[in-house]
Each structure stands twice: as structure tokens, then as C-alpha cells.
Predicted model as a PDB file, atoms N, CA, C, CB and O in Angstrom, pLDDT in the B-factor column:
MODEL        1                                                                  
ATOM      1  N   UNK A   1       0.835  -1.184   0.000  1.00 67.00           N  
ATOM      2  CA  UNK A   1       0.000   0.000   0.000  1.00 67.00           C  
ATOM      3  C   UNK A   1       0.876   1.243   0.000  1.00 67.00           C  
ATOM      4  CB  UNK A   1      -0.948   0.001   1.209  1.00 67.00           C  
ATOM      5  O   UNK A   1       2.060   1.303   0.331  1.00 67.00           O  
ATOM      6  N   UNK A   2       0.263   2.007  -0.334  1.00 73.00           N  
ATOM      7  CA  UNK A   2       0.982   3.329  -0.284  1.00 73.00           C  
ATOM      8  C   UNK A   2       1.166   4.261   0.861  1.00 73.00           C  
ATOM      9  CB  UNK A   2       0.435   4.050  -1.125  1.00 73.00           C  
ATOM     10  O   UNK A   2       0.154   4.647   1.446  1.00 73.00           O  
ATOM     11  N   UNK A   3       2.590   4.756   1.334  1.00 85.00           N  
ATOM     12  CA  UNK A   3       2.617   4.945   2.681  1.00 85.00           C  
ATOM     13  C   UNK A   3       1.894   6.645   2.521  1.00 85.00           C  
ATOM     14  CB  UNK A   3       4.374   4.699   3.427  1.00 85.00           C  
ATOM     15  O   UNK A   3       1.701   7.241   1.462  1.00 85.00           O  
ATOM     16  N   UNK A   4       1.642   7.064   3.713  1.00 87.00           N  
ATOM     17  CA  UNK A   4       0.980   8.649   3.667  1.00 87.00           C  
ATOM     18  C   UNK A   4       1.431   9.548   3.398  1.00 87.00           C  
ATOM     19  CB  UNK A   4       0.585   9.180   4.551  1.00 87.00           C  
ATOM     20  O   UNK A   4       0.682  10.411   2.941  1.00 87.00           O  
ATOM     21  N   UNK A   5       3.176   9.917   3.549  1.00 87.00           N  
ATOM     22  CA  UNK A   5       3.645  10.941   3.081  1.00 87.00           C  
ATOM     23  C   UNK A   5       3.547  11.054   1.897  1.00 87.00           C  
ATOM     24  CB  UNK A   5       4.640  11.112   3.367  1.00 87.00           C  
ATOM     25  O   UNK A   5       3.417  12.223   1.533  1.00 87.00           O  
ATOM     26  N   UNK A   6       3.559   9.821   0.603  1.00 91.00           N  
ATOM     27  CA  UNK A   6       3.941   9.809  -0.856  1.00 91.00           C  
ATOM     28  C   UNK A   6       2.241  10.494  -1.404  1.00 91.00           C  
ATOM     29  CB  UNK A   6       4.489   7.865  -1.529  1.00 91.00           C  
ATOM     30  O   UNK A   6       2.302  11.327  -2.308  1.00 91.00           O  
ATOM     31  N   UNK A   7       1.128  10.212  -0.976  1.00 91.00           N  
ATOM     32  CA  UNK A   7      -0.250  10.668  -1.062  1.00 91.00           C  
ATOM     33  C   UNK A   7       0.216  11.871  -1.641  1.00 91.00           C  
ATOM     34  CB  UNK A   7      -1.190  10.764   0.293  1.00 91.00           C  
ATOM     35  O   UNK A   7       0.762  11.806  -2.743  1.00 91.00           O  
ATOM     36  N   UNK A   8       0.102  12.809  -1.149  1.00 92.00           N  
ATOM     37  CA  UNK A   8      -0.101  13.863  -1.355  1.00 92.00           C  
ATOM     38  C   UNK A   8       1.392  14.462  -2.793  1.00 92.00           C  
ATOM     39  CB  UNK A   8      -0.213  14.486   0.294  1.00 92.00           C  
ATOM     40  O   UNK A   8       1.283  15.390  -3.595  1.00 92.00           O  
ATOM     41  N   UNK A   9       2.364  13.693  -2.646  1.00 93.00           N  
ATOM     42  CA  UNK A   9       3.081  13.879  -3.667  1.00 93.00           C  
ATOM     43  C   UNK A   9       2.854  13.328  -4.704  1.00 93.00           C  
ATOM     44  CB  UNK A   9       4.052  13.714  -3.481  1.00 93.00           C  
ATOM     45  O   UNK A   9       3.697  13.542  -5.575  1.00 93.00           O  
ATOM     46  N   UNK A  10       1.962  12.630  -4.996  1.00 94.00           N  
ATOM     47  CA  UNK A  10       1.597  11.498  -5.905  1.00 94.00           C  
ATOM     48  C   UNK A  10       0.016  12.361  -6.957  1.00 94.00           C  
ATOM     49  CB  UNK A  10       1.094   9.773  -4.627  1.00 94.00           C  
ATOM     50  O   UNK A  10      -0.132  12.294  -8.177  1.00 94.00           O  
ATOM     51  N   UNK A  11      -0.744  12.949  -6.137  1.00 94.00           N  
ATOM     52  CA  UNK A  11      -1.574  13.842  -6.332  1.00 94.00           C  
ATOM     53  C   UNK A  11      -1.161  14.740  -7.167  1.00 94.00           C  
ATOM     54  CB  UNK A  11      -1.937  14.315  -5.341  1.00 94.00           C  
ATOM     55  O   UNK A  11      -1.323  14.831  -8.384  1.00 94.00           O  
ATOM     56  N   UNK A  12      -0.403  15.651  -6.138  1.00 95.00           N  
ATOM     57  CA  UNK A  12       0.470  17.063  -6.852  1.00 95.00           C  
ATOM     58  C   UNK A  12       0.880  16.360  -8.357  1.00 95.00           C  
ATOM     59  CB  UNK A  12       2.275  17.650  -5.749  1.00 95.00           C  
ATOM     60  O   UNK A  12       0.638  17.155  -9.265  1.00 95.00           O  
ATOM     61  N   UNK A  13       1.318  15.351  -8.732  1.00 95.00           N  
ATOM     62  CA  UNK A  13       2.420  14.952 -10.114  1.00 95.00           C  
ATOM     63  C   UNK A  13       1.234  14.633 -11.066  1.00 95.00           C  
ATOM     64  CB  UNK A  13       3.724  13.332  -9.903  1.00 95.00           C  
ATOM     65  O   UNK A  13       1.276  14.824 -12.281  1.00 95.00           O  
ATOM     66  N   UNK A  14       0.158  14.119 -10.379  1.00 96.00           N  
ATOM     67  CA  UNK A  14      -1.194  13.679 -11.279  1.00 96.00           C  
ATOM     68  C   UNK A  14      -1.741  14.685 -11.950  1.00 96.00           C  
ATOM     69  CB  UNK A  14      -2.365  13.127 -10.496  1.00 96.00           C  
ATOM     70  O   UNK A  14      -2.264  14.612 -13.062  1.00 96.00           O  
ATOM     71  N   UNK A  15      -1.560  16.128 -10.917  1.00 95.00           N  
ATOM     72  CA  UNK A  15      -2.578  17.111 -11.178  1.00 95.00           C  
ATOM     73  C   UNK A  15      -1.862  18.146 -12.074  1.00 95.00           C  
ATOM     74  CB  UNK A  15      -3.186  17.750  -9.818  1.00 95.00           C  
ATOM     75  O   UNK A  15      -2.408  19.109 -12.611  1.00 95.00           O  
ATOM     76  N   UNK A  16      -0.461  17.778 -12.160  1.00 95.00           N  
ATOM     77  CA  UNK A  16       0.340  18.606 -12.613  1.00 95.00           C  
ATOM     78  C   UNK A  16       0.602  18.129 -14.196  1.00 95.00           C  
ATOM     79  CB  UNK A  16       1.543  18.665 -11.665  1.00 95.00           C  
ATOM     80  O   UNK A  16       0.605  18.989 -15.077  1.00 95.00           O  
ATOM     81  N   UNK A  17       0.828  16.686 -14.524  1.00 95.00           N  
ATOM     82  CA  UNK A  17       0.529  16.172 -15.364  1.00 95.00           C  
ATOM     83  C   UNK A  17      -0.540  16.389 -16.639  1.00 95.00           C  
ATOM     84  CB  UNK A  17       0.449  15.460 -14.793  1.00 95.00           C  
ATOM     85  O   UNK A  17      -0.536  16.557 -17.859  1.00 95.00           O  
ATOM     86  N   UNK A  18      -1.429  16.273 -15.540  1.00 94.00           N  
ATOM     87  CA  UNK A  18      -3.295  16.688 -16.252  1.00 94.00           C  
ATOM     88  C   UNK A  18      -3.230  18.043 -16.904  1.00 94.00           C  
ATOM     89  CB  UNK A  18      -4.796  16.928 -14.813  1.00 94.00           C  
ATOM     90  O   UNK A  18      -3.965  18.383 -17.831  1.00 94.00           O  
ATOM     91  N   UNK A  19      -2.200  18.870 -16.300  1.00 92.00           N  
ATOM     92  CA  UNK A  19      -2.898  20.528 -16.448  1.00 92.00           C  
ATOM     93  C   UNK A  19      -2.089  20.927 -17.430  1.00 92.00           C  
ATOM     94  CB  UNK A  19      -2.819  21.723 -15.057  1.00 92.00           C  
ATOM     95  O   UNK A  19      -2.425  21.698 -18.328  1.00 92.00           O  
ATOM     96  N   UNK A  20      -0.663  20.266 -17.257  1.00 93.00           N  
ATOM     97  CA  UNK A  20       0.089  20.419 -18.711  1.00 93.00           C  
ATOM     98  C   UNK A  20      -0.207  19.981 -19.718  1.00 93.00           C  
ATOM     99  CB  UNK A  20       1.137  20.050 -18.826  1.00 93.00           C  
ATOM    100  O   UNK A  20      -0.047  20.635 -20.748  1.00 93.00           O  
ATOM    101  N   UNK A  21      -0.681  18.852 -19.719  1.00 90.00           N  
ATOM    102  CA  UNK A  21      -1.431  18.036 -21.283  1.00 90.00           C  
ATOM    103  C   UNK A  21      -2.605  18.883 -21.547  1.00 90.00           C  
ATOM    104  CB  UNK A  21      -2.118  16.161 -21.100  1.00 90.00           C  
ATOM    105  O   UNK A  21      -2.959  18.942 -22.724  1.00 90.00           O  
ATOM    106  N   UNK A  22      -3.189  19.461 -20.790  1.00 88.00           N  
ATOM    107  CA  UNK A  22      -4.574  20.479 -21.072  1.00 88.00           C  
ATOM    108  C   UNK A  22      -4.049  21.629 -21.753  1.00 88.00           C  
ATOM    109  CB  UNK A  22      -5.428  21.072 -19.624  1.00 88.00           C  
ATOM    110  O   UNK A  22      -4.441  21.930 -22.880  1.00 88.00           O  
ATOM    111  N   UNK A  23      -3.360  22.153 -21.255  1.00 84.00           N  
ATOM    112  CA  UNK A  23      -2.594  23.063 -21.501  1.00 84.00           C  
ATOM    113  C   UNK A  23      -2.025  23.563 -22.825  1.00 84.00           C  
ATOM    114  CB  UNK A  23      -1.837  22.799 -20.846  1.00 84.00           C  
ATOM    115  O   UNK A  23      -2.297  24.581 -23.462  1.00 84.00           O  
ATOM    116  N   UNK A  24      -0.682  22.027 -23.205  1.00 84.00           N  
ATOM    117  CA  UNK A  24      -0.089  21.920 -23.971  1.00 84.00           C  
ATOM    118  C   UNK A  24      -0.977  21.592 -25.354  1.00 84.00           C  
ATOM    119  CB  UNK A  24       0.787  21.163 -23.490  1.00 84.00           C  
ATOM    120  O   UNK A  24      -0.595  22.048 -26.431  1.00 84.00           O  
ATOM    121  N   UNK A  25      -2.506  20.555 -25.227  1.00 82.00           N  
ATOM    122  CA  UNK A  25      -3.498  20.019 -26.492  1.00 82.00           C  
ATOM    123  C   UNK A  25      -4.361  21.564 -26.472  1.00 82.00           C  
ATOM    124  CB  UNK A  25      -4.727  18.231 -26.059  1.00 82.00           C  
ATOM    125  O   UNK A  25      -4.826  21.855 -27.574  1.00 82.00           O  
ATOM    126  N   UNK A  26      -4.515  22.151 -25.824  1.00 77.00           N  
ATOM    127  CA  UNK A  26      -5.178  24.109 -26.170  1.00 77.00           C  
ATOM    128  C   UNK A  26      -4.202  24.682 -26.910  1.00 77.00           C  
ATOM    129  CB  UNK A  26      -5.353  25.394 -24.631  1.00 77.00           C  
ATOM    130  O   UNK A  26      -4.515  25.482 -27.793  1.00 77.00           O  
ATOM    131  N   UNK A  27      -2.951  24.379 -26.678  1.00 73.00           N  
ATOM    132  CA  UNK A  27      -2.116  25.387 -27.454  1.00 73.00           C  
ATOM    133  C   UNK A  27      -1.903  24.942 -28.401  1.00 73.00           C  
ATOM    134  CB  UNK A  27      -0.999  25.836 -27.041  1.00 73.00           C  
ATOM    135  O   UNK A  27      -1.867  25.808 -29.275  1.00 73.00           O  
ATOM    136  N   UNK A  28      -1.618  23.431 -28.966  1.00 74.00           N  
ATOM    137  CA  UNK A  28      -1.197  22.715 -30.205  1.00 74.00           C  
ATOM    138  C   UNK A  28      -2.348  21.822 -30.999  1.00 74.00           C  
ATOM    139  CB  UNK A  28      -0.022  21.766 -29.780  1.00 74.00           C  
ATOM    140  O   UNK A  28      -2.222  21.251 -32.082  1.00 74.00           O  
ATOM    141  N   UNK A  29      -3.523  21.876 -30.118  1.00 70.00           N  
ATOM    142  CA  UNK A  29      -4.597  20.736 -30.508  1.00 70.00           C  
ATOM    143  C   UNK A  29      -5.075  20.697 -31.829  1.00 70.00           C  
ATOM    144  CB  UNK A  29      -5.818  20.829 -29.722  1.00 70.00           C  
ATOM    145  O   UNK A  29      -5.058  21.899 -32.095  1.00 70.00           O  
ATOM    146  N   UNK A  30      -5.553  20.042 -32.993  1.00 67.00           N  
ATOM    147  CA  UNK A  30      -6.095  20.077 -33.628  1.00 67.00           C  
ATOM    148  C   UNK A  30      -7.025  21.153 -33.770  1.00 67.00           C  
ATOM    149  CB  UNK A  30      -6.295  19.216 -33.590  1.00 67.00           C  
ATOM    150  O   UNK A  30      -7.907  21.069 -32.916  1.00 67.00           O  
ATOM    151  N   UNK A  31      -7.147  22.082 -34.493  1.00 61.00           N  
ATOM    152  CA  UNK A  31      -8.151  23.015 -35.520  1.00 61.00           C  
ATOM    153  C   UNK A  31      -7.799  24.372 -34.688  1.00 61.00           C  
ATOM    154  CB  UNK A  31     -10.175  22.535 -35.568  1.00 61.00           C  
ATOM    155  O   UNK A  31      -8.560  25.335 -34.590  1.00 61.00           O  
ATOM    156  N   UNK A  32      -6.621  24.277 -34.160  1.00 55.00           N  
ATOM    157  CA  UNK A  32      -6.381  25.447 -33.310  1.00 55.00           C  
ATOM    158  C   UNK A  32      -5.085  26.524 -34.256  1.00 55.00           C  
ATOM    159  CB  UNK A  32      -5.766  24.754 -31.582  1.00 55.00           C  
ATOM    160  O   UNK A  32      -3.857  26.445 -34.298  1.00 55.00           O  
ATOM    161  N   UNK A  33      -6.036  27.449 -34.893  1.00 55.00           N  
ATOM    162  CA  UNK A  33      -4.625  28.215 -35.525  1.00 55.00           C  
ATOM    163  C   UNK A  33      -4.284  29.714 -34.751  1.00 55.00           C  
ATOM    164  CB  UNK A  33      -4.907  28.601 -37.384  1.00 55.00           C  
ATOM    165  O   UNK A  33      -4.532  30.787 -35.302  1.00 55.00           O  
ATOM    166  N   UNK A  34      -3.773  29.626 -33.606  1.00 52.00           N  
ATOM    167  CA  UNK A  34      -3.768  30.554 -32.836  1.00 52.00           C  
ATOM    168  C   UNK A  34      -2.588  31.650 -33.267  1.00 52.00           C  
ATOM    169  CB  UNK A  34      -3.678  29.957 -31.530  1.00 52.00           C  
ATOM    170  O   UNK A  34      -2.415  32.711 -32.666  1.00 52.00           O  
ATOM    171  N   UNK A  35      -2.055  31.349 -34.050  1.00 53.00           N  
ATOM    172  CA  UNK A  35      -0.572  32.453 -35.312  1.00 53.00           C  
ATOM    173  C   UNK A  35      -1.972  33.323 -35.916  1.00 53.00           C  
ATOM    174  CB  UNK A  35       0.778  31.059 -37.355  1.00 53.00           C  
ATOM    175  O   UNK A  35      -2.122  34.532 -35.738  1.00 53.00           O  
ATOM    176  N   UNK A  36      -2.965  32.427 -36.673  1.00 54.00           N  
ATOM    177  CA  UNK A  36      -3.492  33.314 -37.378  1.00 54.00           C  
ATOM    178  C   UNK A  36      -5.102  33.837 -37.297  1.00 54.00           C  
ATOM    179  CB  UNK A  36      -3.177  32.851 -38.493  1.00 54.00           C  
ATOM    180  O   UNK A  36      -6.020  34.068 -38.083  1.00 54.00           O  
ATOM    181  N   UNK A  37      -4.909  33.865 -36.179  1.00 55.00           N  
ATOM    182  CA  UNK A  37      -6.543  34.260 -35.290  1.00 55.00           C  
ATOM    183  C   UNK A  37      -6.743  35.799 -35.896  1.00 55.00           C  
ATOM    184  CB  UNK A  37      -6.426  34.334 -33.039  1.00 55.00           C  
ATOM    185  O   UNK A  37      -5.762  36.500 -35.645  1.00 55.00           O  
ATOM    186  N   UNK A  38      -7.608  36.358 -36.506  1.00 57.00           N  
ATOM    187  CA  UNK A  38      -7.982  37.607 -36.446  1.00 57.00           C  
ATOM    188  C   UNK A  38      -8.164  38.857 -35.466  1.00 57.00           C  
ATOM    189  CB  UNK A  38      -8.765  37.433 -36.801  1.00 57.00           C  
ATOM    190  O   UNK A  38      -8.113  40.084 -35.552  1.00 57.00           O  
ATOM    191  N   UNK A  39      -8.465  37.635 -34.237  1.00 61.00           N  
ATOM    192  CA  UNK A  39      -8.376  38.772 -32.966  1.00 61.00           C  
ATOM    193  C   UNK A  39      -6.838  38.908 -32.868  1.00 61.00           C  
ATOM    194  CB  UNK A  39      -9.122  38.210 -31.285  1.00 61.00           C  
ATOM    195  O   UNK A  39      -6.602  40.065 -32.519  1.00 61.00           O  
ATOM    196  N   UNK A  40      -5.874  38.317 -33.005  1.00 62.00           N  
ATOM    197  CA  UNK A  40      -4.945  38.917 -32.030  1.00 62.00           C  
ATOM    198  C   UNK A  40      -4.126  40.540 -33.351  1.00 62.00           C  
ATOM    199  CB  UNK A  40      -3.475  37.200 -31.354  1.00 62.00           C  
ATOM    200  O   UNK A  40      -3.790  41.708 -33.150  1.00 62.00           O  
ATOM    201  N   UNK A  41      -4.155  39.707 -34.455  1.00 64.00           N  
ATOM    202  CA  UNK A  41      -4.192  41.058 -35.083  1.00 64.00           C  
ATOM    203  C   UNK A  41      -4.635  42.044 -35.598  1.00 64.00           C  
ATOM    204  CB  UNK A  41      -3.929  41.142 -35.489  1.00 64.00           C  
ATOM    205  O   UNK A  41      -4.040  42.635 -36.499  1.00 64.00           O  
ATOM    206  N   UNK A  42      -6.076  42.506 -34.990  1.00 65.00           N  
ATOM    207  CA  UNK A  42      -7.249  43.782 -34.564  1.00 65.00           C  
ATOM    208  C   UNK A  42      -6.048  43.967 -33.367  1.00 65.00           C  
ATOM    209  CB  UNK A  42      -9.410  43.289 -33.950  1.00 65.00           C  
ATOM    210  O   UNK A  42      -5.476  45.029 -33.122  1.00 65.00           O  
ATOM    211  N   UNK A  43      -5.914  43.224 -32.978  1.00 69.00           N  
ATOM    212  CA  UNK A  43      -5.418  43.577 -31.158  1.00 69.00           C  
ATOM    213  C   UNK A  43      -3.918  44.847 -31.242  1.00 69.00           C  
ATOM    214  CB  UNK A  43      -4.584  41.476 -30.137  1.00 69.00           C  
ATOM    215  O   UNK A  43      -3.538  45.770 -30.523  1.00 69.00           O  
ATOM    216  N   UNK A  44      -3.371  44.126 -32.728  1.00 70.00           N  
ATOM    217  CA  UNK A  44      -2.232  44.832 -32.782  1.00 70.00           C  
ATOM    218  C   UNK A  44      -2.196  45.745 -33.619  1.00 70.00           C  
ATOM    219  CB  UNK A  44      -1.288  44.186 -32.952  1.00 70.00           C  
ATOM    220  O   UNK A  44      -1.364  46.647 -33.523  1.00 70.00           O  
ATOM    221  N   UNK A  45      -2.910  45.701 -34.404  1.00 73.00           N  
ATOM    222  CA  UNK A  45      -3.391  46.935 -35.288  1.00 73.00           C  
ATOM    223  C   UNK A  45      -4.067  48.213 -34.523  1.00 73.00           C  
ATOM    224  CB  UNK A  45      -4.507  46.382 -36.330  1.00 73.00           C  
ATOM    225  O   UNK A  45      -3.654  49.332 -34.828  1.00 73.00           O  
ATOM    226  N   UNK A  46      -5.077  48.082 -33.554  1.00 76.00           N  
ATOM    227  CA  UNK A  46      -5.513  48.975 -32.706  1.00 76.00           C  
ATOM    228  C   UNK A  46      -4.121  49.760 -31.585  1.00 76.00           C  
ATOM    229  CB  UNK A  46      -6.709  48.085 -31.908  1.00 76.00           C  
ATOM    230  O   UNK A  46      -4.004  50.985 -31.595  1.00 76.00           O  
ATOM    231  N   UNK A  47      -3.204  48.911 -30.721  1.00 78.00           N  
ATOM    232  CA  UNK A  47      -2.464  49.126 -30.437  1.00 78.00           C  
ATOM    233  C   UNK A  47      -1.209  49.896 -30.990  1.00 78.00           C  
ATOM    234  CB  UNK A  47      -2.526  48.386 -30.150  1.00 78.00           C  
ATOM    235  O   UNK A  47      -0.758  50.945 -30.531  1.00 78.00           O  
ATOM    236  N   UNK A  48      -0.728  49.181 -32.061  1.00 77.00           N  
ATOM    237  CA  UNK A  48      -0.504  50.397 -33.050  1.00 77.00           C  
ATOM    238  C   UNK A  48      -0.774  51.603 -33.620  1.00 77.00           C  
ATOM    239  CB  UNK A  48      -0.521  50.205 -33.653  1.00 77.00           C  
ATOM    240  O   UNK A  48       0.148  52.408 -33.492  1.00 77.00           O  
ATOM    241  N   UNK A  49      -1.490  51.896 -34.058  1.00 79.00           N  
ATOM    242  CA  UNK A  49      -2.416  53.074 -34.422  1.00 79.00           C  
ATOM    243  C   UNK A  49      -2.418  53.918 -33.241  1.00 79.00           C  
ATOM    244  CB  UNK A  49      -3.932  52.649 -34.813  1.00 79.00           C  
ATOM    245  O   UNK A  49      -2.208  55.121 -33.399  1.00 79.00           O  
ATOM    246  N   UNK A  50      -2.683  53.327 -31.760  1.00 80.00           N  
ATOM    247  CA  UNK A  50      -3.279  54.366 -30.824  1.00 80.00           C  
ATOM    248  C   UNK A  50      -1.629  54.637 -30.737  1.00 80.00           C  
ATOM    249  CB  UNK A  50      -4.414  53.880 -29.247  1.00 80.00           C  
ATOM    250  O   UNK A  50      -1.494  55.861 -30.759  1.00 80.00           O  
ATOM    251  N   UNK A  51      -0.537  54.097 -30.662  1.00 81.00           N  
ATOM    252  CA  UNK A  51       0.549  54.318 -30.525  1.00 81.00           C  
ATOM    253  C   UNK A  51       1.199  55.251 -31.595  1.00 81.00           C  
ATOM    254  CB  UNK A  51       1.027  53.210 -30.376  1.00 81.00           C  
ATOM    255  O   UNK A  51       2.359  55.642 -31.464  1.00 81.00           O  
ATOM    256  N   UNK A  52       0.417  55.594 -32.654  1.00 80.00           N  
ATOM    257  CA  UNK A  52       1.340  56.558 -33.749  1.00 80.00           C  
ATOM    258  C   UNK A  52       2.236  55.754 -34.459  1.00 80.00           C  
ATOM    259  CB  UNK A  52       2.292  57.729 -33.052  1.00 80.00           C  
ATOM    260  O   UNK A  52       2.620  56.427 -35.416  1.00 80.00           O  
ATOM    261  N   UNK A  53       2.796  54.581 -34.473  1.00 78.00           N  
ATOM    262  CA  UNK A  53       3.492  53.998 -34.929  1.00 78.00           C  
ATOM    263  C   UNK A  53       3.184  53.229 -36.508  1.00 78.00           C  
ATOM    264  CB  UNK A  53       3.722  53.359 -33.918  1.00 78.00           C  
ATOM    265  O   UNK A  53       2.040  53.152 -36.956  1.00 78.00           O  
ATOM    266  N   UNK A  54       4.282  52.742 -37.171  1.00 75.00           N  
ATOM    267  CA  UNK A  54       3.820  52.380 -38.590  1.00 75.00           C  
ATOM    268  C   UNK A  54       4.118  50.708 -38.214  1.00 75.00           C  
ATOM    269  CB  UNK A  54       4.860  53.223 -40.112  1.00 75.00           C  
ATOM    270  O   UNK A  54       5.238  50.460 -37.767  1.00 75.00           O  
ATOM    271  N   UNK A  55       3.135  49.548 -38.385  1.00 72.00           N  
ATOM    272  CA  UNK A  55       3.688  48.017 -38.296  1.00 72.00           C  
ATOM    273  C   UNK A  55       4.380  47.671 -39.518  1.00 72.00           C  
ATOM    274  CB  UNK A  55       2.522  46.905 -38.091  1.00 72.00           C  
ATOM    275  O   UNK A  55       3.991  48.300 -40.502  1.00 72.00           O  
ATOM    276  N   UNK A  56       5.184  46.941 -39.683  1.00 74.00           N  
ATOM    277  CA  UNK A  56       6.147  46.535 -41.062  1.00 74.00           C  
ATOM    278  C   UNK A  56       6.106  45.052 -40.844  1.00 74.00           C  
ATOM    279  CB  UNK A  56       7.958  47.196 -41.122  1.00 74.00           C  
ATOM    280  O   UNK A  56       6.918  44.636 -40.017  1.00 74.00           O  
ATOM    281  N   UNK A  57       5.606  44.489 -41.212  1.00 72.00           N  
ATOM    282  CA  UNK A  57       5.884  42.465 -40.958  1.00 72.00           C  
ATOM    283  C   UNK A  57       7.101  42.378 -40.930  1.00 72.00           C  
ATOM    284  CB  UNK A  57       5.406  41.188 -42.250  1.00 72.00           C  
ATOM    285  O   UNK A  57       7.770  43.019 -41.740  1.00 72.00           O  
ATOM    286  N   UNK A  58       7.686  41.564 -39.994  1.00 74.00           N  
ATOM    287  CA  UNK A  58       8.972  40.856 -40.268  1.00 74.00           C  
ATOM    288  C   UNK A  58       9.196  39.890 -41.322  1.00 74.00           C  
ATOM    289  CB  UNK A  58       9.300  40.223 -39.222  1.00 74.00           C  
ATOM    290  O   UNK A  58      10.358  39.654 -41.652  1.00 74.00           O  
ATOM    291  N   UNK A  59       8.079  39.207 -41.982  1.00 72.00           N  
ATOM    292  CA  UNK A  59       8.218  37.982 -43.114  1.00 72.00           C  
ATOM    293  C   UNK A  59       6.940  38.539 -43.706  1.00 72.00           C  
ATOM    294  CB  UNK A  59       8.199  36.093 -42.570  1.00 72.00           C  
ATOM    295  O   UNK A  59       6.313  39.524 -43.315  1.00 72.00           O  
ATOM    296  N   UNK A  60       6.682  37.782 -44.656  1.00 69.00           N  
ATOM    297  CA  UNK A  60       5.755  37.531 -45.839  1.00 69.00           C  
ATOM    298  C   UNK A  60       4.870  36.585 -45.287  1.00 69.00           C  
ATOM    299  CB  UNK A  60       6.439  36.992 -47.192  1.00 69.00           C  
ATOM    300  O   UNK A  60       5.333  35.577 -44.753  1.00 69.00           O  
ATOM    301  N   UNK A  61       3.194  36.853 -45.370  1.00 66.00           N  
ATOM    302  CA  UNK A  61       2.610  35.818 -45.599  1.00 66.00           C  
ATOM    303  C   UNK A  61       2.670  34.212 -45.638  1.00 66.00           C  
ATOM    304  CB  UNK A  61       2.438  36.120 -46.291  1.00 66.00           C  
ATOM    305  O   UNK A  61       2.781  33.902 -46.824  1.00 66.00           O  
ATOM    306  N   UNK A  62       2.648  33.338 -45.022  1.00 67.00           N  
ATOM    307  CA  UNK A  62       2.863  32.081 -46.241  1.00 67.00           C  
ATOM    308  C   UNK A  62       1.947  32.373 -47.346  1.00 67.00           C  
ATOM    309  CB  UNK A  62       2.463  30.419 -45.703  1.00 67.00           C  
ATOM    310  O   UNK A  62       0.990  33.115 -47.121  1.00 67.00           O  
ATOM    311  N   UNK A  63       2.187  31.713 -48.900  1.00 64.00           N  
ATOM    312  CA  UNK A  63       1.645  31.655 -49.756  1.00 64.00           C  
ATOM    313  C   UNK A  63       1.611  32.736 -50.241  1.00 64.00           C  
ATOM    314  CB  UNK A  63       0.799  31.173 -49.637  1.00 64.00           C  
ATOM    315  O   UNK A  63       0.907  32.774 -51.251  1.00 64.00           O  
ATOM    316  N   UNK A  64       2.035  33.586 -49.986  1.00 62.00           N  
ATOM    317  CA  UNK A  64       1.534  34.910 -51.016  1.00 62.00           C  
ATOM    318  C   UNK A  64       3.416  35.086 -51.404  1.00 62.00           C  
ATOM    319  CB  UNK A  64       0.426  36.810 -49.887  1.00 62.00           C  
ATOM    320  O   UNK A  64       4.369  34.642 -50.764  1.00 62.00           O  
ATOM    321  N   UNK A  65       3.398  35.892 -52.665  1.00 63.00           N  
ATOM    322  CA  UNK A  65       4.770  36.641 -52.790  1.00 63.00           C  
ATOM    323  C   UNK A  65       4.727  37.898 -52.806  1.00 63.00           C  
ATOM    324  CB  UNK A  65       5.489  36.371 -53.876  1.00 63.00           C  
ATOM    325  O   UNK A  65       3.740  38.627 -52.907  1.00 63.00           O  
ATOM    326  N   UNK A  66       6.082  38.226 -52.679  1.00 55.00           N  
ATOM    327  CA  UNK A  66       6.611  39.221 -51.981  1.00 55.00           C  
ATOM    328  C   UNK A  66       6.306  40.307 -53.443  1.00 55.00           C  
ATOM    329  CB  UNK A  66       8.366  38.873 -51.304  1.00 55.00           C  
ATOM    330  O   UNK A  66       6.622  41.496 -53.406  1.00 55.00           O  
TER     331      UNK A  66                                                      
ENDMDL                                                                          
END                                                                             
């Protein structure tokens, strides 16, 4: 059987386990294109603008040419 001190360390590694695989399948999971979400670039376009600043891409598109 399992002695009492290991309990509670055994928990913690389960729960820690669980929350990274949750974690890690939200960030990489299937149908998840979080590079090319529309919100996050409104997010930076607004931020920009209120900032006066001009955005310049660092790369190209995929698929499109330059």
C-alpha cells in the first residue's frame, strides 16, 4: 500500500501532469490556428495606431509573394 507521506506527492504529479497536457493540447490541438486568429491582429493593429506607430511584418505571408 501506499505509505501517507507519498499521497499527497503522488496527487500534486497527477494534477500537474493533467494541467500540462490540457494546456499543452489548447495550445497545439487540432483546428487550433492561434498564429493566425484575427483577434490577435485587430489587437495589434488597434495598439498600433493608438501608438502613432507604422507596423512593417517581419516575413511575408505564407503563400503569397513578396
Amino acid at each position: 500500500m501506499l505509505d501517507q507521506r507519498k499521497v499527497p506527492m503522488l496527487v500534486a504529479v497527477i494534477v500537474a501532469v493533467v494541467g500540462q497536457t490540457a494546456i499543452l493540447f489548447n495550445d497545439f490541438g487540432s483546428g487550433n490556428d492561434s498564429q493566425g486568429s484575427g483577434n490577435a491582429k485587430l489587437i495589434t493593429a488597434g495598439a498600433v495606431s493608438r501608438a502613432g506607430a507604422i507596423e512593417i511584418p517581419s516575413q511575408t505571408p505564407a503563400g503569397r509573394l513578396a
